[in-house]
PLY file of the C-alpha trace (Angstrom):
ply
format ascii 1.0
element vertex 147
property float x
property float y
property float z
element edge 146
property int vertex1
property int vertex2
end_header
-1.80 67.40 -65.95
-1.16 65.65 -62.78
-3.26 66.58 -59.91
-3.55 65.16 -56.03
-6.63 63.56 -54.63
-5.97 62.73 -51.12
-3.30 60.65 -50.59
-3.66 59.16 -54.79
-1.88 60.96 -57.48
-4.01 60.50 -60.34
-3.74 61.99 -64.88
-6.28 64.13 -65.43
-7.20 64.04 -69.39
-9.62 66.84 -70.24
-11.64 65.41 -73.07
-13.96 68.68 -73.19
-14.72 71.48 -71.39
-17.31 69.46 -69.01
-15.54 65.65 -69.49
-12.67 64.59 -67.92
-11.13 61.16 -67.38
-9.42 60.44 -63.85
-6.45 57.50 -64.09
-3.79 56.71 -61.70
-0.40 58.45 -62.95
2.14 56.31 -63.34
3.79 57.33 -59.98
0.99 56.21 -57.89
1.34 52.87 -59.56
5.06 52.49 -58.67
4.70 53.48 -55.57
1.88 50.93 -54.68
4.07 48.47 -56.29
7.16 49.51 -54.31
5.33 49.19 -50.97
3.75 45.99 -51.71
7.25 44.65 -52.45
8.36 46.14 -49.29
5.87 44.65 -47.51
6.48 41.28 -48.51
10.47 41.72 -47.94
9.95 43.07 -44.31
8.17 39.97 -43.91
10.32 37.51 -45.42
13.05 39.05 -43.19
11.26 38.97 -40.14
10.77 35.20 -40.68
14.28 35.14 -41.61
15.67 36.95 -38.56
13.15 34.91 -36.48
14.55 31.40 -37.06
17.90 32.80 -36.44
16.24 33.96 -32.87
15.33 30.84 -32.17
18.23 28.89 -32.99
20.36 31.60 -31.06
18.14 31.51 -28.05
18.05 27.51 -27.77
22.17 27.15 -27.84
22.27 30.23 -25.08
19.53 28.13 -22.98
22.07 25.08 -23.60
25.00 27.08 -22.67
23.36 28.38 -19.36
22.32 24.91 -18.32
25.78 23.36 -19.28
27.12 26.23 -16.85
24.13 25.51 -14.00
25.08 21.81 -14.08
28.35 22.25 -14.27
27.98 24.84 -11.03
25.92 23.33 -9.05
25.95 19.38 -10.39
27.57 17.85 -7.27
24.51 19.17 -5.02
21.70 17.64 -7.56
19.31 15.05 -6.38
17.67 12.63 -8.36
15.10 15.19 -9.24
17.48 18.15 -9.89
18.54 15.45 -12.38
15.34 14.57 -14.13
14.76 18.09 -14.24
17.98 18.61 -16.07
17.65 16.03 -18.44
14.26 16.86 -19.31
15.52 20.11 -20.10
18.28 19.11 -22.40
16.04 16.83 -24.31
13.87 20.48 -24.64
16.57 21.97 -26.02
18.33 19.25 -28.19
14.77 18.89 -29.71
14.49 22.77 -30.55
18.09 22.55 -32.03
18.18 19.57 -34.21
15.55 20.76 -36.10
17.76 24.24 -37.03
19.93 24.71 -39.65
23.38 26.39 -37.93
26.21 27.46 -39.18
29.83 24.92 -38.62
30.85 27.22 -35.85
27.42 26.97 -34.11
27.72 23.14 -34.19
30.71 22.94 -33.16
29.62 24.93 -29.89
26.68 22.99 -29.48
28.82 19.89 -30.11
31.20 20.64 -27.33
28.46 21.74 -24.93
26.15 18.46 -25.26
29.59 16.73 -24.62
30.00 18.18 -21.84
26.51 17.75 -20.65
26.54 14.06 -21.39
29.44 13.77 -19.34
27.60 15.53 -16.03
24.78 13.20 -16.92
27.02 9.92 -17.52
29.33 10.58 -14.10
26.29 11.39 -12.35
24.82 7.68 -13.08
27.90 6.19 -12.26
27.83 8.29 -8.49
24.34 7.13 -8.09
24.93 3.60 -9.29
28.16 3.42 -6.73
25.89 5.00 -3.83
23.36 2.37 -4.56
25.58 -0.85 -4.00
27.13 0.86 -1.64
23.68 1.24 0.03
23.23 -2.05 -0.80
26.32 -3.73 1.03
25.28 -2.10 3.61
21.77 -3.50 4.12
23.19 -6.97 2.96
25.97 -6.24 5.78
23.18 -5.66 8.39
21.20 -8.46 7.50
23.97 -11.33 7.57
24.77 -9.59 10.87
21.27 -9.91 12.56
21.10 -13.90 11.38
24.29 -14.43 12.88
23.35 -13.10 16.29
0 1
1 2
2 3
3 4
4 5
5 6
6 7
7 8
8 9
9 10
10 11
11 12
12 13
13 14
14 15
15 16
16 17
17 18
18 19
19 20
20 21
21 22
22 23
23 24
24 25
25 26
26 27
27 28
28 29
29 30
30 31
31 32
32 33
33 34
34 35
35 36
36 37
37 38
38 39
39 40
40 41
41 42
42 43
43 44
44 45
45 46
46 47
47 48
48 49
49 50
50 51
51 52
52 53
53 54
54 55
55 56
56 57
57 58
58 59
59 60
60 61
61 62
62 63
63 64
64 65
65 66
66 67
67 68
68 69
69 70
70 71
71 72
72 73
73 74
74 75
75 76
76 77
77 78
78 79
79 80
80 81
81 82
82 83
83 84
84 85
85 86
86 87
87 88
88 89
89 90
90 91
91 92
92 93
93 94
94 95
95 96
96 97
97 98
98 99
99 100
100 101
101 102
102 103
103 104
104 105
105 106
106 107
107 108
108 109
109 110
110 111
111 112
112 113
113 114
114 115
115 116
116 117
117 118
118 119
119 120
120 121
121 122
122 123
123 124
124 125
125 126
126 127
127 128
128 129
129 130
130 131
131 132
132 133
133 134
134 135
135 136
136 137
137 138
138 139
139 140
140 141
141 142
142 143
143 144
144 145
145 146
């Protein structure tokens, strides 16, 4: 006979009138079992479904400051700069690490290009600014010797 003891479903085997021996029924074992294993596959999803968080939040961060630089680029200072290169390197260091899928690199591929780009015609502005700074000063000086 098969009785219930709280939340345990247990055999009772009635030796005698005044012994009996208590065991866990076979149900109660399988369902134990079951939730364990559920238990452990929640979890394994969770980590699962966590990585692919991750991964999915670092290429939207590198999408939204492709599209910030891209925006707002030509009004950047030498700090704004900095700033966004720091934050790529953040990113790029979060993604390398992830396994993605060919489409995902591909994306990520075409937005670091395009980042790189920002970054590489922003040197060359600041580079042209600076000798044209420079000319400038040079300019001034030659023209204070000669007077």
């Amino acid at each position: 006979m098969t009785k219930n003891f709280g939340k345990k479903l247990v055999k009772v085997l009635v030796v005698s009138e005044k012994v009996a021996i208590f065991a866990p029924s076979y149900d109660t074992i399988y369902l134990e079992t079951m939730k364990k294993y559920l238990i452990l596959l929640a979890f394994v999803l969770s980590l699962g479904l966590s990585s692919c968080t991750t991964q999915q939040r670092a290429i939207n961060q590198m999408r939204n400051l492709t599209a910030e630089v891209e925006r707002n680029g030509e009004y950047y200072n030498a700090q704004d700069w900095q700033n966004a290169y720091q934050d790529y390197k953040d990113i790029t260091a979060k993604i390398d690490t992830q396994k993605m899928t060919t489409e995902e690199r591909t994306e990520y591929g075409e937005l670091k290009g395009r980042l790189v780009a920002k970054f590489a015609k922003s040197s060359v502005k600041t580079i042209t600014n600076a000798i044209s700074e420079g000319a400038g000063v040079i300019q001034g000086i030659l023209d204070g010797l000669t007077k």
